[in-house]
N, C-alpha and C positions, 0 to 999 in steps of 0.2 A: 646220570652223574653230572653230565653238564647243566640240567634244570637245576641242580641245588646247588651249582656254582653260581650259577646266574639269580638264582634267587635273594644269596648273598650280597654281590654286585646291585640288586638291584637295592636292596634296602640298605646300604650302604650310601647313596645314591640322595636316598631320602634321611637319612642321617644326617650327611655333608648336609643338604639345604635346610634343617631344620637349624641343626646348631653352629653352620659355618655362614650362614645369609647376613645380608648386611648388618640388621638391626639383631641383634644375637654375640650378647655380653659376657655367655658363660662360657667360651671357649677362652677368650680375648681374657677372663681370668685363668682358667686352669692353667692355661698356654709358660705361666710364670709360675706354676709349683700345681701341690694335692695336697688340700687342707682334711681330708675326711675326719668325721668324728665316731664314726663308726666301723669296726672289721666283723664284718661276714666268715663264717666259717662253716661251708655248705657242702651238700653233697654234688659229683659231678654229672648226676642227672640230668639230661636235656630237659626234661618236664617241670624242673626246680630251677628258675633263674632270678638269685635274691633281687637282683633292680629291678627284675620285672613284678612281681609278685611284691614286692614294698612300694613301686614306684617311683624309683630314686631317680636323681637325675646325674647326668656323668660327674663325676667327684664329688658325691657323696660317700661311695661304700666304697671300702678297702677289702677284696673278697679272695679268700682264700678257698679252693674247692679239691673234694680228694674222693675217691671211691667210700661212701656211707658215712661222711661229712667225719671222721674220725678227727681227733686230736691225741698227738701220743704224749707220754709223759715230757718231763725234764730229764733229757741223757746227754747232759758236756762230755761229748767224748769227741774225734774226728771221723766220724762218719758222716754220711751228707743225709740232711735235715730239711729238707724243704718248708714243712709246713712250721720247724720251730725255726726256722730262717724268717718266714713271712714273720710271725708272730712277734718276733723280734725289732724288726724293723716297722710294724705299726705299732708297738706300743712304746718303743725306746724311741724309735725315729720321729714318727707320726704323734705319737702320744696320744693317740684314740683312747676315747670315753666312752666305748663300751664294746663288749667283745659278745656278739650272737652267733652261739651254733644253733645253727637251722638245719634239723632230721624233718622225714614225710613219709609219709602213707607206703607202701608198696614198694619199700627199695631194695633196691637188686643185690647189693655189698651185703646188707643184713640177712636178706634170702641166700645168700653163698653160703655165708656167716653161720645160718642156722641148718644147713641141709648140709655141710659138709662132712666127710668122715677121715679116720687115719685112710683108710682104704682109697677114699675120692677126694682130694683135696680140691680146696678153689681154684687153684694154677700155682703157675710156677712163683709168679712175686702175690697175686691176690693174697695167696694164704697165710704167708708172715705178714701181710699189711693186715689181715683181719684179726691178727691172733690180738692184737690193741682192743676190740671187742670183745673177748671171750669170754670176759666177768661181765658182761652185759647179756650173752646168750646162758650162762649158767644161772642167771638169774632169772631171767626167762625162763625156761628148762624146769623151775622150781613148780610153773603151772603144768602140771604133768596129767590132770584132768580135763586142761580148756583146751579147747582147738586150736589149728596149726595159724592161724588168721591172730586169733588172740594173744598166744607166742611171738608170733614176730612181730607185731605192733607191740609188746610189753616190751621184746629185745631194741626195737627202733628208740623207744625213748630210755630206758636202762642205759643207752648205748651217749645216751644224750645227756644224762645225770653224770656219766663215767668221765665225759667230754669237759664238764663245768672241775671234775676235782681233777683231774690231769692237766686243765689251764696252772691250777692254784698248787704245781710241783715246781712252775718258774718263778723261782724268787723277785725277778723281776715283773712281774705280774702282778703275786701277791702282796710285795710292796706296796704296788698303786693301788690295790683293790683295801687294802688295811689304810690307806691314808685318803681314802672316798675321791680319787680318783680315778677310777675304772670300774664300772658294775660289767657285773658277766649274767650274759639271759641264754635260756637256751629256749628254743621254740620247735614246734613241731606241726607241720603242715598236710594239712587231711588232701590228698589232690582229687580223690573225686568230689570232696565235697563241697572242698575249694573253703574250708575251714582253716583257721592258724591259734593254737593251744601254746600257751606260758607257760615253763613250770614256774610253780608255788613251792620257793623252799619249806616257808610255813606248815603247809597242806601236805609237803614230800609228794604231788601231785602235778598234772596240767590240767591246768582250766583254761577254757577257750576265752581266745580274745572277741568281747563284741566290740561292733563300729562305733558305739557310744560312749564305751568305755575308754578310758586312758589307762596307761601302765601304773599299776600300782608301785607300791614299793618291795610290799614281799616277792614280787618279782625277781629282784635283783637279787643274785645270790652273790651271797656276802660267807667268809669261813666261821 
């Protein structure tokens, strides 16, 4: 236990001197607000860390992360809302220009998601937080010949299309997205293969992103 304290500590360490050292601009900005042009909305996998795996550097991404990267609908009621609290405040507050949900390979919430029964639920809070996927596993579910591998990679990204139209229940969202200021992507990240796939609203598909390529525009799902 105390090795992964200290492991912490140490790359902490190396943090402070990269971007607090003398000659190191980009604290000496941040230090005065957070400009991001981008929110993150990712799963809480350690093996999935958007800035690491985009490259970002600190104030860039605005990242919102939850058990199988979910987005729930639009419910004004007074219940407590975490992820449409974020949501909220990057895109009314921050005014972010573009909103990615990022799903991956082998995640555990979607494996809960698809293996669970009335009889063995996921837990005690897991199971109403995944019940937001369920039109993504019944969709899934519809391949009742393909293997259990091919199910839940179909439910992973289902789950990721379901994410794009449950942004587009916040009217303040949909606003911005109908007046071409906010595109919504959703991407899907292979981790053995260390691949990253776009959906194509176009195509109703993901097509892998190459290194050469830049983001099209059917990328961007539009209502």
């Amino acid at each position: 236990m105390e090795e992964a304290i200290e492991k912490m500590l140490h790359g902490f360490r190396s943090f402070r001197d990269t971007y607090f050292s003398g000659d190191s601009e980009l604290f000496d900005q941040l230090k005065h607000g957070q400009h991001p042009r981008s929110l993150i909305i990712a799963c809480s996998d350690s093996r999935v860390d958007p800035a690491l795996i985009t490259e970002s550097d600190p104030g860039d991404l605005f990242v919102i992360r939850n058990v199988a990267n979910l987005v729930p609908p639009y419910e004004p009621d007074t219940r407590h809302h975490g992820v449409s609290a974020a949501l909220e405040y990057a895109v009314n507050g921050l005014q972010v220009e573009h909103i990615i949900i990022i799903g991956h390979s082998d995640c555990g919430g979607i494996h809960a998601l698809m293996e669970r029964t009335p009889e063995k639920p996921a837990g005690e809070f897991l199971d109403a937080w995944l019940d937001l996927a369920e039109p993504a596993k019944q969709a899934a579910m519809v391949l009742s010949n393909a293997s259990s591998h091919t199910r839940h990679r179909a439910c992973e990204e289902a789950s990721l299309v379901l994410g794009l139209e449950n942004l587009l229940t916040f009217p303040w969202i949909k606003a911005r997205v109908d007046a071409g200021k906010l595109a919504l992507h959703a991407w899907y990240f292979h981790i053995a293969a260390g691949r990253l796939f776009g959906y194509d609203r176009a195509k109703g598909g993901f097509t892998e992103f190459h290194p050469s390529l830049h983001l099209s525009q059917s990328e961007d799902h539009q209502p």
